[in-house]
BALOBA-1460 file (C-alpha; in Angstrom, 3 decimals):
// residues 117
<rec num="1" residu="x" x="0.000" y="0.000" z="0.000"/>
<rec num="2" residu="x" x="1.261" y="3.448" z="-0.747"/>
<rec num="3" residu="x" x="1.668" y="5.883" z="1.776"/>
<rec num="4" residu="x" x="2.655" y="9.558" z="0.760"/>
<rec num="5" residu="x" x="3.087" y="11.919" z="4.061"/>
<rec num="6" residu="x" x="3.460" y="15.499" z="3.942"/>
<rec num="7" residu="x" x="4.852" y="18.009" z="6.515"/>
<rec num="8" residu="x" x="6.585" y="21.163" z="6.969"/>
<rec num="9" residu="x" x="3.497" y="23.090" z="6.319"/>
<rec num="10" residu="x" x="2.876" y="26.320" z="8.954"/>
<rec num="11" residu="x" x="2.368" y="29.624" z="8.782"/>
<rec num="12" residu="x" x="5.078" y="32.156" z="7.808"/>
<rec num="13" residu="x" x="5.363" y="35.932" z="7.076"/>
<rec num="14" residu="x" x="5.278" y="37.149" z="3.435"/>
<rec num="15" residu="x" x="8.797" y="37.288" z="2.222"/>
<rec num="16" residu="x" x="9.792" y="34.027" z="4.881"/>
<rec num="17" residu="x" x="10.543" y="30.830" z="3.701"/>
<rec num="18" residu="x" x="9.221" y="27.329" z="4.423"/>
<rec num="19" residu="x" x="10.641" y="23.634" z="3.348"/>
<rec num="20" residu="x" x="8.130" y="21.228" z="2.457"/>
<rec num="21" residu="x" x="8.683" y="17.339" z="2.644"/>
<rec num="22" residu="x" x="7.112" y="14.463" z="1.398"/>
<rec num="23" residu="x" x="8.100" y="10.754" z="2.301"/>
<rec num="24" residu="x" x="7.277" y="7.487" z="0.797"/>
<rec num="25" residu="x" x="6.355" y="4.620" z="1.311"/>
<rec num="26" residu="x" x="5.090" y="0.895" z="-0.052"/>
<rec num="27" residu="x" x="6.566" y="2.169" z="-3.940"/>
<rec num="28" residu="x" x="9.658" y="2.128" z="-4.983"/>
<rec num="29" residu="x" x="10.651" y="5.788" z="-4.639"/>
<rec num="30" residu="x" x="12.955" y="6.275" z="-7.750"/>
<rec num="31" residu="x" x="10.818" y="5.065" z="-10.366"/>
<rec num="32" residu="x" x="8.693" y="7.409" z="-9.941"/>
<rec num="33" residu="x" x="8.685" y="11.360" z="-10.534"/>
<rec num="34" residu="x" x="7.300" y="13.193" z="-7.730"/>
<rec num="35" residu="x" x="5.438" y="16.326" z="-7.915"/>
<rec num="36" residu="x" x="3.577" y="19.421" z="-5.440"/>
<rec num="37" residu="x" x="0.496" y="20.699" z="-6.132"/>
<rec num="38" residu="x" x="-1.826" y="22.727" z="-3.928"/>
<rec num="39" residu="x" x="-5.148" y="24.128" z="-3.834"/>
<rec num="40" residu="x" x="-6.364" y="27.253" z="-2.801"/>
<rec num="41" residu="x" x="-9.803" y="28.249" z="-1.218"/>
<rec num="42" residu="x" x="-12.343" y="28.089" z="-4.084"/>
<rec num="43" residu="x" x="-9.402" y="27.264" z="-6.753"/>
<rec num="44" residu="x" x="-8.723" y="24.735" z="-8.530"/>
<rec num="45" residu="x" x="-6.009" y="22.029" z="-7.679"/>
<rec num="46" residu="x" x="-2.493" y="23.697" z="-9.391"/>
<rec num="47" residu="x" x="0.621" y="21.759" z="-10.339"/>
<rec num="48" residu="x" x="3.493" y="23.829" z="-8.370"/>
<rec num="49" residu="x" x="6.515" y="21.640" z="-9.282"/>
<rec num="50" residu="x" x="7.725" y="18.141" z="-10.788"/>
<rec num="51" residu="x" x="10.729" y="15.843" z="-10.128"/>
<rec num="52" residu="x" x="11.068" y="13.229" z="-12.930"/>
<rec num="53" residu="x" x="12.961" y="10.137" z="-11.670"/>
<rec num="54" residu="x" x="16.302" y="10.994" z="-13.213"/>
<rec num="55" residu="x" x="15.947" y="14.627" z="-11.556"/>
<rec num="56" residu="x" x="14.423" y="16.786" z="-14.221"/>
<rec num="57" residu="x" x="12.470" y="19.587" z="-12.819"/>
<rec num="58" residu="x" x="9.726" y="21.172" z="-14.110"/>
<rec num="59" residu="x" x="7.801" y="24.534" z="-12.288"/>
<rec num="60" residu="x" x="4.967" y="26.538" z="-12.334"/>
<rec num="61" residu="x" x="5.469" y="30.340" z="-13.992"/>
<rec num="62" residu="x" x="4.055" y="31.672" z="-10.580"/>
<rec num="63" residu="x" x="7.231" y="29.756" z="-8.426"/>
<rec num="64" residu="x" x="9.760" y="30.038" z="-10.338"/>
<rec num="65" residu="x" x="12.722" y="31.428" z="-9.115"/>
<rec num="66" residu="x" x="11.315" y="30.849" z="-5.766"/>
<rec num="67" residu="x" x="10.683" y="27.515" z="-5.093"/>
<rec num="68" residu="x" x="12.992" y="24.306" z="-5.525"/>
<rec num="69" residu="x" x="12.109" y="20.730" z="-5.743"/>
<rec num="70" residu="x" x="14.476" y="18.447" z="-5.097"/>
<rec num="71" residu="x" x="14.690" y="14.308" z="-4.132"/>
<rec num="72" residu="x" x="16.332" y="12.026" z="-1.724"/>
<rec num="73" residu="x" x="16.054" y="8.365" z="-3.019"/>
<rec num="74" residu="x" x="18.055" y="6.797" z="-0.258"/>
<rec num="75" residu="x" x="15.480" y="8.424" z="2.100"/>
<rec num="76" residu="x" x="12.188" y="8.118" z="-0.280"/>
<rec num="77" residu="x" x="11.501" y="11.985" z="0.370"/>
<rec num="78" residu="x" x="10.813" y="15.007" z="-2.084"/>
<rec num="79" residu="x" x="11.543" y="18.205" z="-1.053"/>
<rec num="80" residu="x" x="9.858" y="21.426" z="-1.837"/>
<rec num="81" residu="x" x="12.078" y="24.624" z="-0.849"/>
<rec num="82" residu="x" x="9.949" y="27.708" z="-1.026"/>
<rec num="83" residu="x" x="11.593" y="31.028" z="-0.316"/>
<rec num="84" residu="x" x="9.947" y="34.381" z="-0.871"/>
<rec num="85" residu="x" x="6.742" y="33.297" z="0.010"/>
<rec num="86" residu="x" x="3.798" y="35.552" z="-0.977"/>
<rec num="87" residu="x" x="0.307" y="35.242" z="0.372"/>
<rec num="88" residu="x" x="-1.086" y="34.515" z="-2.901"/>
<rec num="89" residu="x" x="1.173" y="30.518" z="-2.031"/>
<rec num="90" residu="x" x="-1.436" y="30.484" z="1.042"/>
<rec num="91" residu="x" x="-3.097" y="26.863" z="0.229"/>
<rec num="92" residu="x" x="-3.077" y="23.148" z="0.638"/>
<rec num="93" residu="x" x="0.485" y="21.479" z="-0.282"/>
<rec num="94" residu="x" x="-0.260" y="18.218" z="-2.074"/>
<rec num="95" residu="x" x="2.555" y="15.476" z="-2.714"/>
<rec num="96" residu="x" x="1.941" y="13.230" z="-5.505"/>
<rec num="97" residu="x" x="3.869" y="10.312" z="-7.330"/>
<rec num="98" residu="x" x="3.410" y="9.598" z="-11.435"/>
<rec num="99" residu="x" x="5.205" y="7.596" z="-13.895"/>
<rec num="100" residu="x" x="6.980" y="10.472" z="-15.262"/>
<rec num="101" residu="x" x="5.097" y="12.947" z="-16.514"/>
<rec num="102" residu="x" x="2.048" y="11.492" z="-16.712"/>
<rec num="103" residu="x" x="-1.061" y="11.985" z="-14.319"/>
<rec num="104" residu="x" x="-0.817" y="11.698" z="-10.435"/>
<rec num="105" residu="x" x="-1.364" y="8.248" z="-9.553"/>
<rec num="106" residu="x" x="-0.833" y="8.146" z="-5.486"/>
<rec num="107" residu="x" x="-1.505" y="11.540" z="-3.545"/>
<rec num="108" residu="x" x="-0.502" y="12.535" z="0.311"/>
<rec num="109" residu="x" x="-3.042" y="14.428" z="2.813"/>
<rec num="110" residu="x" x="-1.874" y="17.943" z="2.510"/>
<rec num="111" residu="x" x="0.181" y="20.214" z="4.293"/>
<rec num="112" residu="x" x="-1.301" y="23.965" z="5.155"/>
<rec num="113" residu="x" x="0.755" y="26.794" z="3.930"/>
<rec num="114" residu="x" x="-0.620" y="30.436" z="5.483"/>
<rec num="115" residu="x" x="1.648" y="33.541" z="3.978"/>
<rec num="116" residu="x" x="0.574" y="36.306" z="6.469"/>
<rec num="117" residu="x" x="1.508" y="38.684" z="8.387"/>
């Protein structure tokens, strides 16, 4: 059974920074590319950033430049650095796994993000 779990999530001032993680469990972790979405209050779901199993990255317009996703294999954990937060980022941090860059196929819980001051 796959397990993703989230955490990391809190509130922060605008302009703080925050570092997301993600760990695995029941896959095996480097097959698969890894990926943060989140959802806002009356938005849609939002792809925020990919990892492809060989460590491609791939970002939304509205991150880059601020946010970095990165991977641990030997510890089945993704990463989501997020610097220069803005309260627009305020949402639900999703972790997800795919084969490649295809749709999500396992999802974590969520992690709350609040950019506030």
């Amino acid at each position: 059974q796959v397990q993703l779990v989230e955490s990391g999530g809190g509130l922060v001032q605008p302009g703080g920074s925050l570092r997301l993680s993600c760990t695995a469990s029941g896959m095996i972790f480097s097959q698969y590319a890894m990926g943060w979405y989140r959802q806002a209050p009356g938005k849609q779901r939002e792809l925020v950033a990919q990892i492809a199993s060989v460590g491609t990255t791939n970002y939304a317009d509205s991150v880059k430049g601020r946010f970095t996703i990165s991977r641990e294999n030997a510890k089945n954990t993704v990463y989501l650095q997020m610097s220069s937060l803005k309260p627009e980022d305020t949402a639900v941090y999703y972790c997800n796994a795919a084969i490649e860059w295809g749709p999500p196929l396992y999802w974590g819980q969520g992690t709350q993000v609040t950019v506030s001051s």
